[in-house]
N, C-alpha and C positions, 0 to 999 in steps of 0.2 A: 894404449887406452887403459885408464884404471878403472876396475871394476868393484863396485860394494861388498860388503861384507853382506852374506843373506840377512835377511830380517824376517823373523818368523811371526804370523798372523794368527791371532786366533778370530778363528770366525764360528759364529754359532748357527747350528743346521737345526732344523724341526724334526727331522729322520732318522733313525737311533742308529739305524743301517749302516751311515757316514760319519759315527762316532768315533775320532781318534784316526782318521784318514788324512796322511800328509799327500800336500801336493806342492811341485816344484814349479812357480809361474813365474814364465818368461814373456816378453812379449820386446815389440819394435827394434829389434838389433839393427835394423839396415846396414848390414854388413856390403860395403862397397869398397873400392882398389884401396881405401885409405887401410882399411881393418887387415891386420895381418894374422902371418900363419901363429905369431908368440902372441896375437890380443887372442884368438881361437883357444890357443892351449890354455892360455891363462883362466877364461874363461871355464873351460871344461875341469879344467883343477877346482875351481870354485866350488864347482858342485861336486866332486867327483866325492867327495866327502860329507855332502850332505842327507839327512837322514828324510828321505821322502819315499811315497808311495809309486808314484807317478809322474812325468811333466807335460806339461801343456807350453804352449806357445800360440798364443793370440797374435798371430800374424806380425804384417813388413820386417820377416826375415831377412831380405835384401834391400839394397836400393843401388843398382846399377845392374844390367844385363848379366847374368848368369854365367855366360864366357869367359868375364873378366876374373870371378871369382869361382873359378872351382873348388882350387886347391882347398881354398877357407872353410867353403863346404861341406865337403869331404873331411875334412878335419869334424867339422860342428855334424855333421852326420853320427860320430863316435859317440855322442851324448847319449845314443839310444843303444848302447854297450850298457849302462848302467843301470837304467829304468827304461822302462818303454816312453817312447814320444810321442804325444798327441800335437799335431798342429793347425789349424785354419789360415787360410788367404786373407791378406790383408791388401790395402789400397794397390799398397809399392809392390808389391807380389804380383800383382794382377799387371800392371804395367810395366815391368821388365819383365816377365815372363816366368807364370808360374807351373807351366807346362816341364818347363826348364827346372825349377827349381824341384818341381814333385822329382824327376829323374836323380837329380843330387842327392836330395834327403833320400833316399829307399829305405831307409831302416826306422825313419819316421812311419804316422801312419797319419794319413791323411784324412781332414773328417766335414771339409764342406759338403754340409748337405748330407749331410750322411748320418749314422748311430751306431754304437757299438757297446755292448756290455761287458763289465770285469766284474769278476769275483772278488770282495772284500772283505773276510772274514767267514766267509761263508754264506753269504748273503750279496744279492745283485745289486749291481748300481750302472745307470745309466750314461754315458757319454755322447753330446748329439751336437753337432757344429754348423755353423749355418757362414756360407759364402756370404764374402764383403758387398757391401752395398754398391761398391765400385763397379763390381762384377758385371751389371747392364750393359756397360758404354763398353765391354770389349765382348759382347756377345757371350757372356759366361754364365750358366744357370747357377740361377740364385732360387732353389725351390722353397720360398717360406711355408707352402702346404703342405708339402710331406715333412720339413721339420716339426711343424706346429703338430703333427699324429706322432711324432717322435717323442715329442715334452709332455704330449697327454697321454699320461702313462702315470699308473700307481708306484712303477719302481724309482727309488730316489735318484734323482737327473741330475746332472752337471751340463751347463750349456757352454758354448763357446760360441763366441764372436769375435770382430776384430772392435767394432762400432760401439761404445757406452749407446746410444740410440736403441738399438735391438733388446736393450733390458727386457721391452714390453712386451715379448714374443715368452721370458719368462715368467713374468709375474702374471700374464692373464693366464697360464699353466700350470702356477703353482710350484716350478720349477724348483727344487733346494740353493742350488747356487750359481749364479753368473756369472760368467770370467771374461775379461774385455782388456782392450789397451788404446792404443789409436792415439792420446789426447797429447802424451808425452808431458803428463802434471801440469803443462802450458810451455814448458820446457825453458822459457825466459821470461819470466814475470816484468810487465805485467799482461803479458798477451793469454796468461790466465782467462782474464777473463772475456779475452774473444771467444777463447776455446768452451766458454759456458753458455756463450752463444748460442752453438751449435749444438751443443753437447749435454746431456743430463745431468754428467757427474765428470769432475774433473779428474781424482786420484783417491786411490784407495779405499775402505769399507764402506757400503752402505745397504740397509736393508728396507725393503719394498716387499710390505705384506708378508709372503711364505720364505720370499727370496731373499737369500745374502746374495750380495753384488759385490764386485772386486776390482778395480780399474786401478791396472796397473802400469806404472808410469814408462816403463821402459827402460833398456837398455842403451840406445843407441841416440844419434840425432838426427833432425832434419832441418836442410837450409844452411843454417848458421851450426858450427861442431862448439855450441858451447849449451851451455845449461846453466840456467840460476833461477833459485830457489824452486827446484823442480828436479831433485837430484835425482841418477835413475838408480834401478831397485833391482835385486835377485829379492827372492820371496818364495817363502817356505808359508803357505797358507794349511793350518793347523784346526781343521772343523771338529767340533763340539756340538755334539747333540745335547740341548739341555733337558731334554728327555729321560737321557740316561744318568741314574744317580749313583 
């Protein structure tokens, strides 16, 4: 598998706090029997050199039962040697088995439903990740209430999702910034515009009110292993308070 060369983002934050904050977004690998142990390393070289704060991963880290791929796992588990890993459930997570997959990643940290705060600069910032929509139809709690007390909060927030849909859980929050994937840029044009169908925002920046939004295309594919005009992306997202002068 060839992977891009990163592409660094500037996106602008209202919160001085998240000035000059690199972040490394991944999202939709579906890493299944096809992806191997030299696409993994390859992969992890990519970044291994890159100059970020932190990575996130907005879910469908796999897409085949967990079994099949350990090894590759275990290999993409190393990425959190580097920087710490933040990641949420996505669809394909939840249906092969994300049980399965928490155990692989350990050195990830997992954040459906959940919040955690880092130090950046000396100053707090929020991290709060909300379970896939998916999540209902295998009996998986999806608590939108306790995340919604998570985002309502004076310290500057970074949300995650898998969903571009869930934007709205940030912006009636005021949230600083949104990070999503799912859509795969429509991953074969022109099924684009199915994907806007369903979907608020296809790929890449967009800001709502307080919120920078960020829908990012992905890594990997689904269905069909090709992609046009929806190339996938590593992304180094580069936040700017334009606050501070």
């Amino acid at each position: 598998m060839n992977f891009p060369s990163a592409n660094t983002i500037e996106v602008s934050v209202k919160h001085p706090h998240m000035d000059q904050l690199k972040i490394l977004h991944l999202s939709d690998l579906h890493i299944n029997k096809k992806f191997t142990l030299t696409d993994i390393n390859r992969l992890l070289l990519k970044c291994k050199y890159l100059e970020y704060d932190f990575a996130v991963i907005t879910g469908d880290i796999i897409d085949c039962k967990v079994k099949y791929i350990k090894e590759q796992l275990q290999v993409f588990n190393k990425l959190a040697l580097n920087k710490t890993v933040y990641f949420i459930s996505g669809n394909h997570d939840i249906v092969y088995g994300l049980e399965d997959l928490k155990k692989e990643l350990s050195h990830f940290i997992f954040m459906d439903n959940t919040s955690t705060t880092i130090n950046f600069k000396g100053n707090q910032i929020n991290i709060v990740g909300l379970a896939d929509r998916f999540s209902k139809f295998f009996k998986i709690p999806r608590d939108e209430k306790k995340v919604t007390n998570y985002l309502n909060t004076l310290i500057p927030t970074i949300f995650l999702s898998h969903q571009p849909k869930d934007y709205t859980f940030a912006t009636s929050n005021n949230t600083s910034l949104f990070l999503c994937g799912h859509t795969h840029g429509g991953q074969i044009f022109p099924f684009h515009f199915l994907v806007r169908l369903v979907q608020p925002f296809l790929a890449g920046l967009y800001y709502k009110g307080q919120t920078a939004i960020y829908v990012n295309k992905g890594l990997g594919t689904w269905g069909i292993d090709i992609r046009y005009k929806a190339n996938s992306e590593i992304t180094i997202l580069n936040l700017i308070s334009k606050s501070v002068k």
